[in-house]
Backbone atoms as SQL, in Angstrom:
CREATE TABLE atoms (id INTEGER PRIMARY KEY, chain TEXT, resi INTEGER, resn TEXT, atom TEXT, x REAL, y REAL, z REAL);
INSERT INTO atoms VALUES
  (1, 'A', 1, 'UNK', 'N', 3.718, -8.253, -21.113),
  (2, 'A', 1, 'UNK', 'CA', 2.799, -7.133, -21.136),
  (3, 'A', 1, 'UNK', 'C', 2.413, -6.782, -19.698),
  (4, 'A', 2, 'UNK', 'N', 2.310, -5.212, -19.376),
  (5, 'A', 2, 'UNK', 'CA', 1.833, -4.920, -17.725),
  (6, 'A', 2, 'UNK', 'C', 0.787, -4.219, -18.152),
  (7, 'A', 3, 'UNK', 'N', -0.265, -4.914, -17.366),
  (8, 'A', 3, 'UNK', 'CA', -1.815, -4.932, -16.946),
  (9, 'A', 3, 'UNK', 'C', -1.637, -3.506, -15.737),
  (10, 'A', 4, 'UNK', 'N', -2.567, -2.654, -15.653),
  (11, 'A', 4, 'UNK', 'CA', -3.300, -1.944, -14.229),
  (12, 'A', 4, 'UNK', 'C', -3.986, -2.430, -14.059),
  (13, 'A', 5, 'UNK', 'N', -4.220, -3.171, -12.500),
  (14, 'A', 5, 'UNK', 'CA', -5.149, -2.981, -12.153),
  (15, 'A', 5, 'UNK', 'C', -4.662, -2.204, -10.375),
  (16, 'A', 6, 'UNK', 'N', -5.055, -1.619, -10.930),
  (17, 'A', 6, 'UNK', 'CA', -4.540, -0.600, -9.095),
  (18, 'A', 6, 'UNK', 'C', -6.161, -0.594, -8.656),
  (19, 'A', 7, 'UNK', 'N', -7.111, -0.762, -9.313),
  (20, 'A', 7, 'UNK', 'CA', -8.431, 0.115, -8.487),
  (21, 'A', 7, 'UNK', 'C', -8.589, -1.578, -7.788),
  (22, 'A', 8, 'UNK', 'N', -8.095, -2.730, -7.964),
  (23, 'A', 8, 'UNK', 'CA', -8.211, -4.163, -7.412),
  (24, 'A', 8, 'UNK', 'C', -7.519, -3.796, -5.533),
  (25, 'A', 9, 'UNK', 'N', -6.727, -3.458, -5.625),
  (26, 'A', 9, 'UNK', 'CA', -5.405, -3.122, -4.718),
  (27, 'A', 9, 'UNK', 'C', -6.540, -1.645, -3.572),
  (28, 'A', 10, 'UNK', 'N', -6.626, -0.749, -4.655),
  (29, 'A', 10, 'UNK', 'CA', -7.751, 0.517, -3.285),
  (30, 'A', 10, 'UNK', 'C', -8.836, -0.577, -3.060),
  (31, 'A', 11, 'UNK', 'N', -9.758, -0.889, -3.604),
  (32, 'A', 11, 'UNK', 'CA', -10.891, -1.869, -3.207),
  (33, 'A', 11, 'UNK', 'C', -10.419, -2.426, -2.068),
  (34, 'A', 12, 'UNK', 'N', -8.749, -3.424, -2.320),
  (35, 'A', 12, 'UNK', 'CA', -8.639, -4.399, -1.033),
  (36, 'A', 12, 'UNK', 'C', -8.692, -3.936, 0.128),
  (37, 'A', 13, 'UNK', 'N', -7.300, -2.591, -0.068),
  (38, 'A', 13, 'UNK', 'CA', -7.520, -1.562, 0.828),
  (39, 'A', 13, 'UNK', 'C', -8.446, -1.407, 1.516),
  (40, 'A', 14, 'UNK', 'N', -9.839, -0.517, 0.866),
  (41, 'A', 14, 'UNK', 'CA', -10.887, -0.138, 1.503),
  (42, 'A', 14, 'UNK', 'C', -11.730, -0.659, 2.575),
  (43, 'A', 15, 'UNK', 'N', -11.310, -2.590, 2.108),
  (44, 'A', 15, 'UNK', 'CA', -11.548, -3.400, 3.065),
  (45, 'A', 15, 'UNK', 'C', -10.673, -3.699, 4.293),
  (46, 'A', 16, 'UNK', 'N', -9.571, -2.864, 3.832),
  (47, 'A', 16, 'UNK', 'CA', -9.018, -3.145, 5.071),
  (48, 'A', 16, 'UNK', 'C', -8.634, -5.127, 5.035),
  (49, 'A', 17, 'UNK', 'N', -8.321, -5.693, 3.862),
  (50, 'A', 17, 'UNK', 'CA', -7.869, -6.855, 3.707),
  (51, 'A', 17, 'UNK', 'C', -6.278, -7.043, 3.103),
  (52, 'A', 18, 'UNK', 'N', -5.489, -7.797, 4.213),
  (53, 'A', 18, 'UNK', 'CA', -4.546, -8.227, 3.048),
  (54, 'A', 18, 'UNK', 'C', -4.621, -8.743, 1.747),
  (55, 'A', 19, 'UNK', 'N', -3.290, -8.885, 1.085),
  (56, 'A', 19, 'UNK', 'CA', -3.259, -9.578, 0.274),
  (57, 'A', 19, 'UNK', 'C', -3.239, -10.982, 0.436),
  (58, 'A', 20, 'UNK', 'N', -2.767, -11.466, 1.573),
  (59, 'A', 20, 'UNK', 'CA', -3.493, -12.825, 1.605),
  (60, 'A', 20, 'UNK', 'C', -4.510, -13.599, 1.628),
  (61, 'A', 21, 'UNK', 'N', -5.303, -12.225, 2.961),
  (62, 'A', 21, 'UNK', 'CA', -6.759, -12.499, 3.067),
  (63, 'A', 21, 'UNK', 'C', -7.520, -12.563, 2.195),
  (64, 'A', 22, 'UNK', 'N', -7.554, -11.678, 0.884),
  (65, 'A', 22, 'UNK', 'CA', -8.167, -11.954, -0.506),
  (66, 'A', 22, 'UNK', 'C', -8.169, -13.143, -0.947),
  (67, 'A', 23, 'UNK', 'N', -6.250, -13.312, -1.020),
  (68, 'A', 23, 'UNK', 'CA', -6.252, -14.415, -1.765),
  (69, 'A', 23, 'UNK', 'C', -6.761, -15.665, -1.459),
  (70, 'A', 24, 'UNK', 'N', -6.867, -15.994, -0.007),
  (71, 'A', 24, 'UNK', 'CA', -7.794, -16.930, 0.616),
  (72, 'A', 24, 'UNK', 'C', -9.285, -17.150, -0.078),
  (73, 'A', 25, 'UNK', 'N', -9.839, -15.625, 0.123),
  (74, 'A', 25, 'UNK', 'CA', -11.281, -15.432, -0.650),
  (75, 'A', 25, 'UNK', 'C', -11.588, -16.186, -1.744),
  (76, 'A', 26, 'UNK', 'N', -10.505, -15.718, -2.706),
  (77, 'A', 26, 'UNK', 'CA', -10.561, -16.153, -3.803),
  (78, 'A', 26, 'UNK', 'C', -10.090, -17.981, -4.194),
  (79, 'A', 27, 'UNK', 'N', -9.466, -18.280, -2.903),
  (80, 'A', 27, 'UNK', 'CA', -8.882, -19.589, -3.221),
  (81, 'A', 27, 'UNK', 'C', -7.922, -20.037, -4.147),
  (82, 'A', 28, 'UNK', 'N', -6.771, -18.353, -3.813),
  (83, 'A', 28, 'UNK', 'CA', -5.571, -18.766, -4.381),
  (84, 'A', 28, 'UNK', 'C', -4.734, -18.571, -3.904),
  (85, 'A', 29, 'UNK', 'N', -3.454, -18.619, -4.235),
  (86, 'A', 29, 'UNK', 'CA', -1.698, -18.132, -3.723),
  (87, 'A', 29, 'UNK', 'C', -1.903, -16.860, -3.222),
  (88, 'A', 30, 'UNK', 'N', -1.193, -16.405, -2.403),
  (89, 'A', 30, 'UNK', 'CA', -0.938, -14.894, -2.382),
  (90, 'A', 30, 'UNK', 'C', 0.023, -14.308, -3.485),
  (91, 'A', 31, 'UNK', 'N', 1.011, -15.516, -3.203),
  (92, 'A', 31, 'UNK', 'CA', 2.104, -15.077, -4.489),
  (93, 'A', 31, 'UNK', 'C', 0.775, -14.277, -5.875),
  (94, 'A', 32, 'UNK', 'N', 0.266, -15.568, -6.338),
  (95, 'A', 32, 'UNK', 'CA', -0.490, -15.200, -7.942),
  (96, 'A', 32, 'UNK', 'C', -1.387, -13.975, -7.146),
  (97, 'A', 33, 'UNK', 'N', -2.042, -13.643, -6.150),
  (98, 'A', 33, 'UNK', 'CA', -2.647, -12.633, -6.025),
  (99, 'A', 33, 'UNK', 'C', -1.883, -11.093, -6.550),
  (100, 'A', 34, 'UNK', 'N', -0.975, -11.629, -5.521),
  (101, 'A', 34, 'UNK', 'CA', 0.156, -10.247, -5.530),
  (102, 'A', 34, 'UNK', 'C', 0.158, -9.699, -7.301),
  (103, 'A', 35, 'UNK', 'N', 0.661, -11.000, -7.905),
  (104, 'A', 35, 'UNK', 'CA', 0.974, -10.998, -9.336),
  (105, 'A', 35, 'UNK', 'C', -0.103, -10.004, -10.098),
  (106, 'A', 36, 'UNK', 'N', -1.322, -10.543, -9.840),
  (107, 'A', 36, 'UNK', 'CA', -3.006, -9.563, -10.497),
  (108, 'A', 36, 'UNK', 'C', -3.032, -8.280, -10.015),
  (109, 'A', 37, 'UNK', 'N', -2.551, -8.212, -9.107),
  (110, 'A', 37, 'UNK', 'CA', -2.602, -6.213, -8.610),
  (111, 'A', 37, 'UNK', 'C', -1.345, -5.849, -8.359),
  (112, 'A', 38, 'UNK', 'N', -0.215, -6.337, -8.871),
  (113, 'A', 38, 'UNK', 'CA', 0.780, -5.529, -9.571),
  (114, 'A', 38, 'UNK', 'C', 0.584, -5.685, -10.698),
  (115, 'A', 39, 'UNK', 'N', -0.171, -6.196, -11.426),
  (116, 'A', 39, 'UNK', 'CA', 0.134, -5.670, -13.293),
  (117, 'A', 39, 'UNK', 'C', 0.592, -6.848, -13.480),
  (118, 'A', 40, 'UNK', 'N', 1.778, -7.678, -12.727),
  (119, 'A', 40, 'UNK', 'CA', 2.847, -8.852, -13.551),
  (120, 'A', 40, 'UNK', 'C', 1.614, -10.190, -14.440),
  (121, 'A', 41, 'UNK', 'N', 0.274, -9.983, -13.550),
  (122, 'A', 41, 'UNK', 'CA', -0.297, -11.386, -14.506),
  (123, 'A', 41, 'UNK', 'C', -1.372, -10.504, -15.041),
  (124, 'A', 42, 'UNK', 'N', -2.403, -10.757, -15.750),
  (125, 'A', 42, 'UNK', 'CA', -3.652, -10.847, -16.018),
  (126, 'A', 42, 'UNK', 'C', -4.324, -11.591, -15.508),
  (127, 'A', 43, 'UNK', 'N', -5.692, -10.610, -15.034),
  (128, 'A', 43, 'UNK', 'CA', -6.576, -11.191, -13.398),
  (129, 'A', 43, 'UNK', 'C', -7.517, -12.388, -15.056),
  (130, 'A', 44, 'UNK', 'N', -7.633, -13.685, -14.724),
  (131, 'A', 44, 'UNK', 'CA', -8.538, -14.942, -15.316),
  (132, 'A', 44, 'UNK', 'C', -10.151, -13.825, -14.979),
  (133, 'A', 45, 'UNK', 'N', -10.625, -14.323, -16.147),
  (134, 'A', 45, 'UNK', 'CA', -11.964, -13.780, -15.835),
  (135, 'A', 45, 'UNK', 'C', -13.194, -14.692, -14.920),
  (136, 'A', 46, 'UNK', 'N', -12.955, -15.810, -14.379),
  (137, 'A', 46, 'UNK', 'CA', -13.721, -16.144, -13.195),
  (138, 'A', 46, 'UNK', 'C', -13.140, -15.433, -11.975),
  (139, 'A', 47, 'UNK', 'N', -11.951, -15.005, -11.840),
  (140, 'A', 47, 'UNK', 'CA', -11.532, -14.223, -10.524),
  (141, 'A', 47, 'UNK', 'C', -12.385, -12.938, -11.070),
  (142, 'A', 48, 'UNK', 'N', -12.453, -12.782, -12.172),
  (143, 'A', 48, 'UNK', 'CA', -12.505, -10.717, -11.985),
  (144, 'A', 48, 'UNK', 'C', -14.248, -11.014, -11.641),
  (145, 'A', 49, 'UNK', 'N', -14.909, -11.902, -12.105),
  (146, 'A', 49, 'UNK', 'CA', -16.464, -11.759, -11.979),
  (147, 'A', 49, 'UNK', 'C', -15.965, -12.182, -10.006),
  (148, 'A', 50, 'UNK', 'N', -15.884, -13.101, -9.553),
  (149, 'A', 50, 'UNK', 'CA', -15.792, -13.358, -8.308),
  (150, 'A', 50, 'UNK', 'C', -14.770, -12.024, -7.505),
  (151, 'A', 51, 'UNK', 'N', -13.934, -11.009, -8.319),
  (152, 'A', 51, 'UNK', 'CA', -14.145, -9.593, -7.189),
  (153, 'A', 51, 'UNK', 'C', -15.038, -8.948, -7.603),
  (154, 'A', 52, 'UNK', 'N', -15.653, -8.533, -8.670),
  (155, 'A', 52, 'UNK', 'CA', -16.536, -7.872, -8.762),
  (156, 'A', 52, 'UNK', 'C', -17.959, -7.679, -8.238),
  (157, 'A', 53, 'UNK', 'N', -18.045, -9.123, -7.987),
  (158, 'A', 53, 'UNK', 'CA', -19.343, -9.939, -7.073),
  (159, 'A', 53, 'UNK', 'C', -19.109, -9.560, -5.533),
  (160, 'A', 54, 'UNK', 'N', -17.751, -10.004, -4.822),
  (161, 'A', 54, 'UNK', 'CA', -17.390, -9.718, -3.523),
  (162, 'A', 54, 'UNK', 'C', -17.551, -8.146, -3.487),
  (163, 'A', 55, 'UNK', 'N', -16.701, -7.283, -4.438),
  (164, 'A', 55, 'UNK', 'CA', -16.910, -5.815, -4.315),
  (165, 'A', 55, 'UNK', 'C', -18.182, -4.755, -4.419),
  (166, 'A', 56, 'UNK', 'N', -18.618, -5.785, -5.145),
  (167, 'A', 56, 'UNK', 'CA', -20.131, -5.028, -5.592),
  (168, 'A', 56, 'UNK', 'C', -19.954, -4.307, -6.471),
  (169, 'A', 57, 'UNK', 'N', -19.255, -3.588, -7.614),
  (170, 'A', 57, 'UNK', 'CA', -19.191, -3.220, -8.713),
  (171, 'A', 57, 'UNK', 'C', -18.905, -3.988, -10.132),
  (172, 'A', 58, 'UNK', 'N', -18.567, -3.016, -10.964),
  (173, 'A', 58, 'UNK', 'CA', -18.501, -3.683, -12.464),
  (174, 'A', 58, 'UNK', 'C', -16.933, -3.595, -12.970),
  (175, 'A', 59, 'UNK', 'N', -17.137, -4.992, -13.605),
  (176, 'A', 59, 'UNK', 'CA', -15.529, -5.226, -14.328),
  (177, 'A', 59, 'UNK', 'C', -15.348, -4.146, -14.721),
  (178, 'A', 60, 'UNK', 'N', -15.993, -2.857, -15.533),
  (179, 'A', 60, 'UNK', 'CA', -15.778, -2.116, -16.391),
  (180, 'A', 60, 'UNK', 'C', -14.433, -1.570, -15.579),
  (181, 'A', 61, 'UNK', 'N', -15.234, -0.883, -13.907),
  (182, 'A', 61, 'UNK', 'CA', -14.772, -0.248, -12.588),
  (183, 'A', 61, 'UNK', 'C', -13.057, -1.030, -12.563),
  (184, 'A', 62, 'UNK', 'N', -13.235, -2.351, -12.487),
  (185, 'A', 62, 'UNK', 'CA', -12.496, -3.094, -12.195),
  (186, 'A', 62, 'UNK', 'C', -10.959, -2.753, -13.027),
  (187, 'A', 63, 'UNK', 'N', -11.101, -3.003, -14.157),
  (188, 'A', 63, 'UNK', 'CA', -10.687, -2.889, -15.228),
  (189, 'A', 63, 'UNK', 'C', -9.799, -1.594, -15.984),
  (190, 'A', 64, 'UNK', 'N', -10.553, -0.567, -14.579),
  (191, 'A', 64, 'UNK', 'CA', -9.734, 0.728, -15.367),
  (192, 'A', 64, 'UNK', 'C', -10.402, 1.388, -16.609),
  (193, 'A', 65, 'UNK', 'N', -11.942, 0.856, -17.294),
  (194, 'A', 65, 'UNK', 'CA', -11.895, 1.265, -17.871),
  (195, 'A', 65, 'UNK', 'C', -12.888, 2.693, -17.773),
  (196, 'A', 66, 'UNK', 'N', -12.852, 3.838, -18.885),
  (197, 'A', 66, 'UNK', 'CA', -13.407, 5.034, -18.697),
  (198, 'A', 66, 'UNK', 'C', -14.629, 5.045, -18.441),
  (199, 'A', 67, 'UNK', 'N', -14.870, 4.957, -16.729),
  (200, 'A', 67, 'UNK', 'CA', -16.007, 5.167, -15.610),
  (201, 'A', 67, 'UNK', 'C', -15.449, 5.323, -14.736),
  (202, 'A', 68, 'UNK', 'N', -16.103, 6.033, -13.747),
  (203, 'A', 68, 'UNK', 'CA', -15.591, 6.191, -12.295),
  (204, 'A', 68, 'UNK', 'C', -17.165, 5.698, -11.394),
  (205, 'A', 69, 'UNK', 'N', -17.742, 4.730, -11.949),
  (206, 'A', 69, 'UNK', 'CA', -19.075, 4.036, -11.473),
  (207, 'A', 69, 'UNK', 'C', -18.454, 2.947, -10.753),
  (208, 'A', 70, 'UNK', 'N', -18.737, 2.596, -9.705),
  (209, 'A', 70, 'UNK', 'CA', -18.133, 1.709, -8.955),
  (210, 'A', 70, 'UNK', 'C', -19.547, 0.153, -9.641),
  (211, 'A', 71, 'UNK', 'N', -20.668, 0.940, -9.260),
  (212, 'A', 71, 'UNK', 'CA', -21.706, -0.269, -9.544),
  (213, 'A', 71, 'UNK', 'C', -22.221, -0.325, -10.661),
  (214, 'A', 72, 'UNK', 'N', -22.339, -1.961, -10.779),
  (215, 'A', 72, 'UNK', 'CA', -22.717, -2.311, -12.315),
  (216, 'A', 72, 'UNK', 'C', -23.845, -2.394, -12.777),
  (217, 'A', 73, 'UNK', 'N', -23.962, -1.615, -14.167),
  (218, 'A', 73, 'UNK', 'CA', -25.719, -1.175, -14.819),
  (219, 'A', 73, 'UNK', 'C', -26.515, -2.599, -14.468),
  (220, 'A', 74, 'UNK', 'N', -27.475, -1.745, -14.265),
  (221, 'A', 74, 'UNK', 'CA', -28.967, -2.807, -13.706),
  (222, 'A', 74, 'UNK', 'C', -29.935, -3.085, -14.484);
């Protein structure tokens, strides 16, 4: 099954971070990084709360799903 997550990939972007440098963040492979923002894996849900936390928005954002709210209800 292929996952989107492209808005993971502009976020990194925006930071101006590799894909390694994330994956450091996160305290994983680059390989398995790469894997979560091409679609090939499904992002584990302690990574998606730990970008969502680093990014400052909501899984919803994260996720692709129908919002274009970057930040998560308060």
């Amino acid at each position: 099954m292929k996952y989107e997550y492209t808005r993971i990939r502009d976020l990194r972007e925006d930071k101006d971070l590799s894909q390694a440098q994330l994956a450091q963040i996160l305290n994983t492979h680059t390989t398995q990084y790469r894997r979560w923002e091409s679609g090939e894996s499904e992002i584990p849900v302690h990574i998606l709360i730990a970008l969502c936390k680093f990014y400052g928005v909501s899984a919803d954002y994260v996720l692709g799903l129908p919002t274009d709210l970057k930040k998560p209800n308060k």
